[in-house]
Jmol script that loads the backbone (N, CA, C; Angstrom):
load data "model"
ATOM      1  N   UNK A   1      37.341 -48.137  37.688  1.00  0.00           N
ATOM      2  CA  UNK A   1      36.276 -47.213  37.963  1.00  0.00           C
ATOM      3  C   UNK A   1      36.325 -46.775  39.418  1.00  0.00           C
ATOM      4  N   UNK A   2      36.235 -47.923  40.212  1.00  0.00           N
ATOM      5  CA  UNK A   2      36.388 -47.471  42.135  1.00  0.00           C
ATOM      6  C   UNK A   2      37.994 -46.480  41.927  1.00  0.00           C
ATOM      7  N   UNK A   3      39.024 -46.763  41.394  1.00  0.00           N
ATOM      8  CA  UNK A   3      39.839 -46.203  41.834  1.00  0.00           C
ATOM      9  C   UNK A   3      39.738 -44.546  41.391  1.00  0.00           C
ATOM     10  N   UNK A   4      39.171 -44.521  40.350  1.00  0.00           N
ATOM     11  CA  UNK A   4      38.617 -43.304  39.549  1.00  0.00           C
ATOM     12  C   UNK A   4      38.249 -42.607  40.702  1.00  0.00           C
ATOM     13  N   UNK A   5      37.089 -43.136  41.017  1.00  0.00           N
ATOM     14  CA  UNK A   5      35.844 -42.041  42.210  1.00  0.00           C
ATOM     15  C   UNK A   5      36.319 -41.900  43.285  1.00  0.00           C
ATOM     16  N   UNK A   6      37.800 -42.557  43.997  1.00  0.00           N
ATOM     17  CA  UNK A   6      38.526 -42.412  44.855  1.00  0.00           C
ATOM     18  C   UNK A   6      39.216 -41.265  44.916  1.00  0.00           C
ATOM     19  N   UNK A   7      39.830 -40.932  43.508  1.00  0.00           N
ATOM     20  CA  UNK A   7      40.766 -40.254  43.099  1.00  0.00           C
ATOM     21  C   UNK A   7      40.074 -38.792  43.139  1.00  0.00           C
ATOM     22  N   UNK A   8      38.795 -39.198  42.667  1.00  0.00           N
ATOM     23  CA  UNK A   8      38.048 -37.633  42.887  1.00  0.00           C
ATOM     24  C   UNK A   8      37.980 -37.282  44.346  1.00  0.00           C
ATOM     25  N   UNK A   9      37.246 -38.513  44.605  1.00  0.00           N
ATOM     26  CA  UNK A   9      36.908 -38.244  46.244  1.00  0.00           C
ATOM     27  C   UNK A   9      38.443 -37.403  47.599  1.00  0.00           C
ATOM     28  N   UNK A  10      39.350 -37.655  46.895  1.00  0.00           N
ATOM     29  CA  UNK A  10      40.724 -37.258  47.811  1.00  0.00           C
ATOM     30  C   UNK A  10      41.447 -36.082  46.498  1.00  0.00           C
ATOM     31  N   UNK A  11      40.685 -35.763  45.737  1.00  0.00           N
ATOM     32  CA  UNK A  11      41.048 -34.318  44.742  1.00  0.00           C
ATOM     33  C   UNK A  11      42.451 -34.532  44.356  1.00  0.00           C
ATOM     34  N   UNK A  12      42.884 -36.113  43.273  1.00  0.00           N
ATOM     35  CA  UNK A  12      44.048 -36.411  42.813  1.00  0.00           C
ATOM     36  C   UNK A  12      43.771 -36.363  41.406  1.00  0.00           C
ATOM     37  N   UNK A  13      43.850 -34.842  41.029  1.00  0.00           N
ATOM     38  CA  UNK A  13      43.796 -34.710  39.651  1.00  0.00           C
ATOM     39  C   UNK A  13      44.762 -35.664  38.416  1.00  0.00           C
ATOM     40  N   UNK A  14      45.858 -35.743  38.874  1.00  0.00           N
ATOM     41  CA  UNK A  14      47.402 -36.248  38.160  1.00  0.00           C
ATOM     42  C   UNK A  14      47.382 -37.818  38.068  1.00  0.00           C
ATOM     43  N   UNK A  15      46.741 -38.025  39.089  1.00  0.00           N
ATOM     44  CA  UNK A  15      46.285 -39.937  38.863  1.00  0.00           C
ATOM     45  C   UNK A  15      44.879 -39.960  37.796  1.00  0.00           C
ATOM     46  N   UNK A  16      43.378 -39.141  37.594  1.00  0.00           N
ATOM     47  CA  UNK A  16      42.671 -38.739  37.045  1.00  0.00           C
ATOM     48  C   UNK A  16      43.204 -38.820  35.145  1.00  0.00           C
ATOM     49  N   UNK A  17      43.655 -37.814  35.266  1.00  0.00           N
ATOM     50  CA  UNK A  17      44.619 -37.679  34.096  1.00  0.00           C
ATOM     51  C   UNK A  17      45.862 -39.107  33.462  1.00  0.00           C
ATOM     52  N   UNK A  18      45.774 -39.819  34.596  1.00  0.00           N
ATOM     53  CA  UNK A  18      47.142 -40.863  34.253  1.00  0.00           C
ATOM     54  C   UNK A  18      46.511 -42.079  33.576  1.00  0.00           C
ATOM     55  N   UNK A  19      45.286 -42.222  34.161  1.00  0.00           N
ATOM     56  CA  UNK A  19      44.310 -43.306  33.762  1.00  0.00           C
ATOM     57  C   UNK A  19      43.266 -42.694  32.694  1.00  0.00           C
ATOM     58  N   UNK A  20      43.502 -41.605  32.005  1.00  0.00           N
ATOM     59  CA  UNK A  20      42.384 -41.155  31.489  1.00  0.00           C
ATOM     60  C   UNK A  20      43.211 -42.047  29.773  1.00  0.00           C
ATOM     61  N   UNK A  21      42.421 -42.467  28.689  1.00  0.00           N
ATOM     62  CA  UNK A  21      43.145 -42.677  27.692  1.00  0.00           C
ATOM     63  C   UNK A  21      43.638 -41.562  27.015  1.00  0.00           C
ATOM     64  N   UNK A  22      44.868 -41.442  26.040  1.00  0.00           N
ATOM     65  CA  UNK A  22      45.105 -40.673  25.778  1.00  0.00           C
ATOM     66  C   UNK A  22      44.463 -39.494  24.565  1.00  0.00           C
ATOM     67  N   UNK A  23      43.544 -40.235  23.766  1.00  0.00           N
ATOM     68  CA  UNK A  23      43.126 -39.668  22.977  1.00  0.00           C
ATOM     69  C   UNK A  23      42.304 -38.973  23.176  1.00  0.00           C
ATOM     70  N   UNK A  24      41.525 -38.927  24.134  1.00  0.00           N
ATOM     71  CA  UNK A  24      40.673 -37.760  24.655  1.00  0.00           C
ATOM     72  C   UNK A  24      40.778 -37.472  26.102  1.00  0.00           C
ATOM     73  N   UNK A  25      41.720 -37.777  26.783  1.00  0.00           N
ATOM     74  CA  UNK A  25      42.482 -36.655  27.944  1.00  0.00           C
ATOM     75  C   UNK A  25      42.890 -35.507  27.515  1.00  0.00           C
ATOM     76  N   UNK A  26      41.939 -34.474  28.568  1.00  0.00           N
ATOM     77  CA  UNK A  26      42.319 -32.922  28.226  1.00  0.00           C
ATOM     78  C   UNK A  26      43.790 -33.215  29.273  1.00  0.00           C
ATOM     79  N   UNK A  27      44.168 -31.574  28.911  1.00  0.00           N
ATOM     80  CA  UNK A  27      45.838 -31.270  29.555  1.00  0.00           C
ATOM     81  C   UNK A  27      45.730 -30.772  30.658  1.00  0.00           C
ATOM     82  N   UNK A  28      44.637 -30.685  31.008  1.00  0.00           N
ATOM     83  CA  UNK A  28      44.998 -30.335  32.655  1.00  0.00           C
ATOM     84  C   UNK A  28      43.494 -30.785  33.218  1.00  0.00           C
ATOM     85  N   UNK A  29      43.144 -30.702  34.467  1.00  0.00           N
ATOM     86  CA  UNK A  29      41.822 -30.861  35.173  1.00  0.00           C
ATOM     87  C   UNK A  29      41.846 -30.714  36.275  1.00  0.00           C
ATOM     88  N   UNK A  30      41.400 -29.077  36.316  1.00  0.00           N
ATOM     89  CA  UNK A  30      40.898 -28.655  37.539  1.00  0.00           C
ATOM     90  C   UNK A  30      39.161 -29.086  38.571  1.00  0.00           C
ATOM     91  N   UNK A  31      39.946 -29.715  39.890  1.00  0.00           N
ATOM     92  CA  UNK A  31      38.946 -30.429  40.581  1.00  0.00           C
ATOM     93  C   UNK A  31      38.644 -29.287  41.985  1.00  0.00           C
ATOM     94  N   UNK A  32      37.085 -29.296  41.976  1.00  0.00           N
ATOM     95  CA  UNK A  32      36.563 -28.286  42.844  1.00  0.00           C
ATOM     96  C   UNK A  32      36.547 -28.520  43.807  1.00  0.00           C
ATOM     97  N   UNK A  33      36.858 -27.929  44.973  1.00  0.00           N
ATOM     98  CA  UNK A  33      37.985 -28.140  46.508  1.00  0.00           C
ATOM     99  C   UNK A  33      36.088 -28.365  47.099  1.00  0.00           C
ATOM    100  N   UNK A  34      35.197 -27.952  46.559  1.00  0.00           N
ATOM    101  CA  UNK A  34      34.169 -27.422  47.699  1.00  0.00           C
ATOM    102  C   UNK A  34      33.674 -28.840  47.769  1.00  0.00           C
ATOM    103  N   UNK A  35      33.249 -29.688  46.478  1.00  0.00           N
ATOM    104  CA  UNK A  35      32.645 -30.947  46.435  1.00  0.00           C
ATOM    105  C   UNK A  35      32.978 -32.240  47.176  1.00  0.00           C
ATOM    106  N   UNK A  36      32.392 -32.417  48.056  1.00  0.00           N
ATOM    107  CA  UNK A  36      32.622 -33.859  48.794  1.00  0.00           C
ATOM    108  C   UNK A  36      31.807 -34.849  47.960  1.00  0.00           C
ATOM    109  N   UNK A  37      32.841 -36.200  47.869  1.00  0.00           N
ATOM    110  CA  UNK A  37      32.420 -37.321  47.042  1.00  0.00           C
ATOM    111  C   UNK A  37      31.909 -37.768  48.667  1.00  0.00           C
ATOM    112  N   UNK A  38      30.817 -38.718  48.123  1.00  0.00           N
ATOM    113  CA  UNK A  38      29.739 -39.039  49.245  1.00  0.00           C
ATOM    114  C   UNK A  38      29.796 -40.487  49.051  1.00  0.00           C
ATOM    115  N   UNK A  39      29.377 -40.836  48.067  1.00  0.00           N
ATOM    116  CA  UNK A  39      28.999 -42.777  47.959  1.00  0.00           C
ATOM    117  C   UNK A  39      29.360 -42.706  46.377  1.00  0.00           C
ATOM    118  N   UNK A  40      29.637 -44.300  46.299  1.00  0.00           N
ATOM    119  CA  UNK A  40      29.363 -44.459  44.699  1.00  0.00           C
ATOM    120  C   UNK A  40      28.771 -45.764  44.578  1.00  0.00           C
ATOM    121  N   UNK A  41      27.847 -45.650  43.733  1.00  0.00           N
ATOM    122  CA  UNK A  41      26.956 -47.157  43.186  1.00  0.00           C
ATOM    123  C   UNK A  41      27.371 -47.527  41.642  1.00  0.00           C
ATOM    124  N   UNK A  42      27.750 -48.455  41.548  1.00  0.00           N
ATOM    125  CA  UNK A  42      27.681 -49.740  40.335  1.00  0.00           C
ATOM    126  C   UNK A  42      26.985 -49.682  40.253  1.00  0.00           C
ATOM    127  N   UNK A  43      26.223 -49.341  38.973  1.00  0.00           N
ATOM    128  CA  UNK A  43      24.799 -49.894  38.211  1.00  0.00           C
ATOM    129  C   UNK A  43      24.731 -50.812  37.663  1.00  0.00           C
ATOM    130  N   UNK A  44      25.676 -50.707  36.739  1.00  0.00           N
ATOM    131  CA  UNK A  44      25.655 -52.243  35.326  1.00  0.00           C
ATOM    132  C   UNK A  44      27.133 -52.113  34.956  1.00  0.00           C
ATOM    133  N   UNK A  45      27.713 -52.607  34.537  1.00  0.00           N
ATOM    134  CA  UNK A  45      29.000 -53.256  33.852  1.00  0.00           C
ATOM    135  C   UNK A  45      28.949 -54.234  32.648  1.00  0.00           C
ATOM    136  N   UNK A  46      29.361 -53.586  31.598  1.00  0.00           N
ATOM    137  CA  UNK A  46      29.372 -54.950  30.480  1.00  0.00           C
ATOM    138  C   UNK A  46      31.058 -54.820  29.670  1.00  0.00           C
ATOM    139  N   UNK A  47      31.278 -55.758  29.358  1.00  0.00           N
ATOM    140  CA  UNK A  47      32.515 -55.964  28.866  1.00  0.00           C
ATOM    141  C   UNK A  47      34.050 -56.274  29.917  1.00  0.00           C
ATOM    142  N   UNK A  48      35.035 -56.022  29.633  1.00  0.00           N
ATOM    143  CA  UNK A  48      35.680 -55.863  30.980  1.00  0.00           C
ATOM    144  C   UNK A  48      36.374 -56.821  31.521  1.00  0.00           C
ATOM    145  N   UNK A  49      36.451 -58.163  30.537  1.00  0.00           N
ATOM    146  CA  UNK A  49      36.557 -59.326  31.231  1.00  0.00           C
ATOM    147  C   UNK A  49      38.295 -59.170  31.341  1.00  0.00           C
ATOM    148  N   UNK A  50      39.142 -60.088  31.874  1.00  0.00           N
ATOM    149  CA  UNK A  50      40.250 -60.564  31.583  1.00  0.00           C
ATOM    150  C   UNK A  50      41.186 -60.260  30.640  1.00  0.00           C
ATOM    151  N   UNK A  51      40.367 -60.467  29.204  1.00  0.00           N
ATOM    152  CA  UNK A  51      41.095 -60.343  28.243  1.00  0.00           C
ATOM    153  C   UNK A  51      40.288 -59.527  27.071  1.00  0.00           C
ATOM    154  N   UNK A  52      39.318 -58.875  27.808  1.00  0.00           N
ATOM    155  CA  UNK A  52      38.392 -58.198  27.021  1.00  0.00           C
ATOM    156  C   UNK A  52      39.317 -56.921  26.344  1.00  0.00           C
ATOM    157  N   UNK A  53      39.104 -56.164  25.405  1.00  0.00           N
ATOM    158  CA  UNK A  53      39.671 -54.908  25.130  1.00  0.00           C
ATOM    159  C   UNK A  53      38.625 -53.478  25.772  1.00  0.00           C
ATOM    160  N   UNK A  54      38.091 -53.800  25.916  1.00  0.00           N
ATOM    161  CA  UNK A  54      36.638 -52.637  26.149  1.00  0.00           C
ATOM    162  C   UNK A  54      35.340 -52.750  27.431  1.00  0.00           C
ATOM    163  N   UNK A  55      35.012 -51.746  28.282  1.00  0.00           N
ATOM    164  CA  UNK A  55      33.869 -52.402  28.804  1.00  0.00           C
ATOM    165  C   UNK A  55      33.390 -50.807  29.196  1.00  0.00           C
ATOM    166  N   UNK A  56      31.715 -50.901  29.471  1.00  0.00           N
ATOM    167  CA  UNK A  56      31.325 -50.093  30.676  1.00  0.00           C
ATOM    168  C   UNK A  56      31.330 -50.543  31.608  1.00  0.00           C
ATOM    169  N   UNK A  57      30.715 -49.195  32.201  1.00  0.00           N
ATOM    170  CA  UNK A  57      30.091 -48.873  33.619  1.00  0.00           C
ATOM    171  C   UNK A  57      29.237 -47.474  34.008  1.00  0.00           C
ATOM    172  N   UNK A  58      28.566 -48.132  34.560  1.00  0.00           N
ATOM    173  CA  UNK A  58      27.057 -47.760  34.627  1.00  0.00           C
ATOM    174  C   UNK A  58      27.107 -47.159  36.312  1.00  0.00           C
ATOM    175  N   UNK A  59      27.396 -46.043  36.620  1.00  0.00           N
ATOM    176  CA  UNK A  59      27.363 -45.332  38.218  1.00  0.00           C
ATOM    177  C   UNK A  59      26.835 -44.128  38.295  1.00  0.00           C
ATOM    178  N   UNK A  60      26.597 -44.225  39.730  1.00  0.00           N
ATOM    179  CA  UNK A  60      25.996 -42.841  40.030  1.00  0.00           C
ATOM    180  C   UNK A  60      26.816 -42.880  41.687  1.00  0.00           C
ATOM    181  N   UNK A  61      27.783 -41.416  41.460  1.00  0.00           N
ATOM    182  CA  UNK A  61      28.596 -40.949  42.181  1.00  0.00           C
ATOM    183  C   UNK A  61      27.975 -39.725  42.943  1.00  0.00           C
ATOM    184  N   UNK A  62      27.760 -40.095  44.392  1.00  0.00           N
ATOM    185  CA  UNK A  62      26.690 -39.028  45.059  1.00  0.00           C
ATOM    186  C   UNK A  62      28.071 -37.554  46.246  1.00  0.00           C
ATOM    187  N   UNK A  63      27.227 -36.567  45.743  1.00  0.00           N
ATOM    188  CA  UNK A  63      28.057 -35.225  46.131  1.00  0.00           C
ATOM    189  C   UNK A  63      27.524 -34.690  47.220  1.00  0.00           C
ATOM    190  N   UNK A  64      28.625 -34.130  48.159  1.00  0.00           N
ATOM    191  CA  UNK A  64      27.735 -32.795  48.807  1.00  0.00           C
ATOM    192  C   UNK A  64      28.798 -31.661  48.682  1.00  0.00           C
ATOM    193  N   UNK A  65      28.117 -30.539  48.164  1.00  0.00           N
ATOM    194  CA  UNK A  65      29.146 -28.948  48.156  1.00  0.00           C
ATOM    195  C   UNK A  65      27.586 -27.940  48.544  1.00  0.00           C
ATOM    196  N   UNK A  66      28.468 -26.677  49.087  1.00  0.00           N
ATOM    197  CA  UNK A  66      27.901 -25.601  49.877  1.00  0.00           C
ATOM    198  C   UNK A  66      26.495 -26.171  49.871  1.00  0.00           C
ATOM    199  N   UNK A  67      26.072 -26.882  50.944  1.00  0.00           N
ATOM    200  CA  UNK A  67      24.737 -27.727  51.883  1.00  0.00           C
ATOM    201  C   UNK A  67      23.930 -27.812  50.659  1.00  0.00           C
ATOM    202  N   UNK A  68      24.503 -28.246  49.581  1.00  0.00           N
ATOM    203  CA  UNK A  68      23.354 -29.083  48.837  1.00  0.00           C
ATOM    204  C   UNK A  68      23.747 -30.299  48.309  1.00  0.00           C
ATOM    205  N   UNK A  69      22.920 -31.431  47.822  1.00  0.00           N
ATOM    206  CA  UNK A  69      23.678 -32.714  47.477  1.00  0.00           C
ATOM    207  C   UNK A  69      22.993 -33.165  46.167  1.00  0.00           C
ATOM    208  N   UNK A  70      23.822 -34.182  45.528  1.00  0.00           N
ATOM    209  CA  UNK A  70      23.415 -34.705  44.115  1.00  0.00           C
ATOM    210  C   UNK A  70      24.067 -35.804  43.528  1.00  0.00           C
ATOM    211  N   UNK A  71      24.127 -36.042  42.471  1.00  0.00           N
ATOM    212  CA  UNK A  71      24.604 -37.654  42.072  1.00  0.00           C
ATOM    213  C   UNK A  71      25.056 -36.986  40.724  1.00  0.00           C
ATOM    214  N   UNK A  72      26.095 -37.644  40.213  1.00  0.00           N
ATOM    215  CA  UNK A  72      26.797 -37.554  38.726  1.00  0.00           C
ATOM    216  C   UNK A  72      26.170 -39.320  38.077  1.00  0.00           C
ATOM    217  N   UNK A  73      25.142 -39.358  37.344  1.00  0.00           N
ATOM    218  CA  UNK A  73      24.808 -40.577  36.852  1.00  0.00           C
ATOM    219  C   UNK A  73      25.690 -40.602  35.763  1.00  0.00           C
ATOM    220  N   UNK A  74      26.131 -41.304  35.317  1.00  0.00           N
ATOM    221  CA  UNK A  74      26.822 -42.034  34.188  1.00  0.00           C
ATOM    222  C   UNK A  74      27.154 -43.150  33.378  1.00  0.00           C
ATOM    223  N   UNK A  75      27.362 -43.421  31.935  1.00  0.00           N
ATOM    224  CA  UNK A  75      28.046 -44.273  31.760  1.00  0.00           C
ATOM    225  C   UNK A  75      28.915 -44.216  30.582  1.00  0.00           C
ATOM    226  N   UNK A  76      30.166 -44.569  31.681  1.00  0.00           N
ATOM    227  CA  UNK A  76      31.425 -44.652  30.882  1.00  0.00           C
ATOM    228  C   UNK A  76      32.090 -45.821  30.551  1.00  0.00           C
ATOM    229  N   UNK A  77      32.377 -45.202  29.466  1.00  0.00           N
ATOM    230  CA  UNK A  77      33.740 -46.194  28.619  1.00  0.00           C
ATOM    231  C   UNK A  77      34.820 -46.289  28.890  1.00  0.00           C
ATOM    232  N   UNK A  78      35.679 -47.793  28.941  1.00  0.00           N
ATOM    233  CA  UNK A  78      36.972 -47.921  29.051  1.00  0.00           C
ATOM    234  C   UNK A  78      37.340 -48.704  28.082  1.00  0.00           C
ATOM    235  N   UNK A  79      38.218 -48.553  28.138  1.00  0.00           N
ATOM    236  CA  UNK A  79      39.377 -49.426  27.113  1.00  0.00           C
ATOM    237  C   UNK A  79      40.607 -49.936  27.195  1.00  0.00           C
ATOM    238  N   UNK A  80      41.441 -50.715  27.421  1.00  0.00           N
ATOM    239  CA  UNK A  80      43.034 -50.837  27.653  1.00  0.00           C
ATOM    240  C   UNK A  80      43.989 -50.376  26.757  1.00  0.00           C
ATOM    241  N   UNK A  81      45.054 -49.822  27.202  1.00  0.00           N
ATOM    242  CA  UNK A  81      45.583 -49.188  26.591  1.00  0.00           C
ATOM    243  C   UNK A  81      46.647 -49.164  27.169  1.00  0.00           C
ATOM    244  N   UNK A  82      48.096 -49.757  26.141  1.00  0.00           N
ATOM    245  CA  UNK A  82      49.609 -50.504  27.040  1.00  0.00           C
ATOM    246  C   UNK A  82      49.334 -51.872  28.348  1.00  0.00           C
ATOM    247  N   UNK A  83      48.296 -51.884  28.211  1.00  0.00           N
ATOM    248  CA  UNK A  83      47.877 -53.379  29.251  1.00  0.00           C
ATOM    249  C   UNK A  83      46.751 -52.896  30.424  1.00  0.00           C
ATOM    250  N   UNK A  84      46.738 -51.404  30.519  1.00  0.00           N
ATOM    251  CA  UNK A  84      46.028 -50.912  31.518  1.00  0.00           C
ATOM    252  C   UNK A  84      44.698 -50.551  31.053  1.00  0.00           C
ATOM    253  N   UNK A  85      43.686 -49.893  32.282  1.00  0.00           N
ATOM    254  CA  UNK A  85      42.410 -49.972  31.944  1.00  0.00           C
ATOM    255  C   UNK A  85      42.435 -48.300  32.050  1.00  0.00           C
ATOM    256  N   UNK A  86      42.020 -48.088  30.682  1.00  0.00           N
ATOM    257  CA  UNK A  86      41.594 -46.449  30.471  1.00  0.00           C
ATOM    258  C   UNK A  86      40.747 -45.695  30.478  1.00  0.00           C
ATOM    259  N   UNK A  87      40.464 -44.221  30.678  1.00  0.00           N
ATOM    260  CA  UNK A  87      38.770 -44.043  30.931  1.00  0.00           C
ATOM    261  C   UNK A  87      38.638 -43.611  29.096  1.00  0.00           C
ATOM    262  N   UNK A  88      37.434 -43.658  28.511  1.00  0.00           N
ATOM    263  CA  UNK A  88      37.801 -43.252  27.289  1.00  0.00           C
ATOM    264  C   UNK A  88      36.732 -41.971  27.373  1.00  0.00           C
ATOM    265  N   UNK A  89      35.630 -42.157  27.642  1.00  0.00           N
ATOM    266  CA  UNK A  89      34.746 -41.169  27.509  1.00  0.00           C
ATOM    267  C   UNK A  89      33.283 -41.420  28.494  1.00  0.00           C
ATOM    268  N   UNK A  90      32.558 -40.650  28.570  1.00  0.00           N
ATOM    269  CA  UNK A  90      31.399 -40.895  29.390  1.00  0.00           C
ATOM    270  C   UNK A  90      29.632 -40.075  29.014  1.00  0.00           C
ATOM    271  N   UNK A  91      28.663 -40.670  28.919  1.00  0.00           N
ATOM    272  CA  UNK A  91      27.948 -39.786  28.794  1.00  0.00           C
ATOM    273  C   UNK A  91      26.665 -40.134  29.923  1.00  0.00           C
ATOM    274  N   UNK A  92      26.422 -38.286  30.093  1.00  0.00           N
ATOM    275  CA  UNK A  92      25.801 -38.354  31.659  1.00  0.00           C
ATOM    276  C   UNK A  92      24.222 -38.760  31.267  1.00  0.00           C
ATOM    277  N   UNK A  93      23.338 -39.121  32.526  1.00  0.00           N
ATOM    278  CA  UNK A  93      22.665 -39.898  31.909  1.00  0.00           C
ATOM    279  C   UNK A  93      21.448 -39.304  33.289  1.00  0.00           C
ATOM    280  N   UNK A  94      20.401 -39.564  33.081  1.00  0.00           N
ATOM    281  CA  UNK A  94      19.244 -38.264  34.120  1.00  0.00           C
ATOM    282  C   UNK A  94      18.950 -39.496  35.317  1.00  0.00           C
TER     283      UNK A  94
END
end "model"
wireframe off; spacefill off
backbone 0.3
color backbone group
């Protein structure tokens, strides 16, 4: 997940996409030059362990673009997939 909001934060679409799972990774993803990633907070986490197959996470990823600011709340799903940890899907949350 940190490496995720990193990846946004420095606009590395191709790492985005590398970790995304495959079954619902779109084919391309265009990332908006204007948005500065600001902070990110851990909310909750469940699953995820060691040898778990599956877990969330529970964040809110804070923005600033043209002098206004905001947070992407979420929580997304992962899953492993070939040994690695995948994003599977996410739904945004108020």
């Amino acid at each position: 997940m940190r490496s995720r909001y990193s990846a946004f934060a420095v606009g590395d679409p191709a790492y985005l996409l590398a970790t995304w799972h495959p079954s619902t990774r779109p084919s391309t993803l265009d990332l908006d030059p204007d948005v500065r990633w600001t902070g990110l907070e851990v909310l909750a986490t469940s699953g995820g362990a060691l040898l778990a197959a599956q877990g969330t996470v529970e964040f809110r990823a804070h923005w600033r673009a043209g002098g206004r600011s905001g947070a992407q709340h979420e929580r997304s799903r992962f899953t492993r997939a070939d040994g690695a940890w995948r994003y599977l899907d996410g739904v945004a949350l108020p």
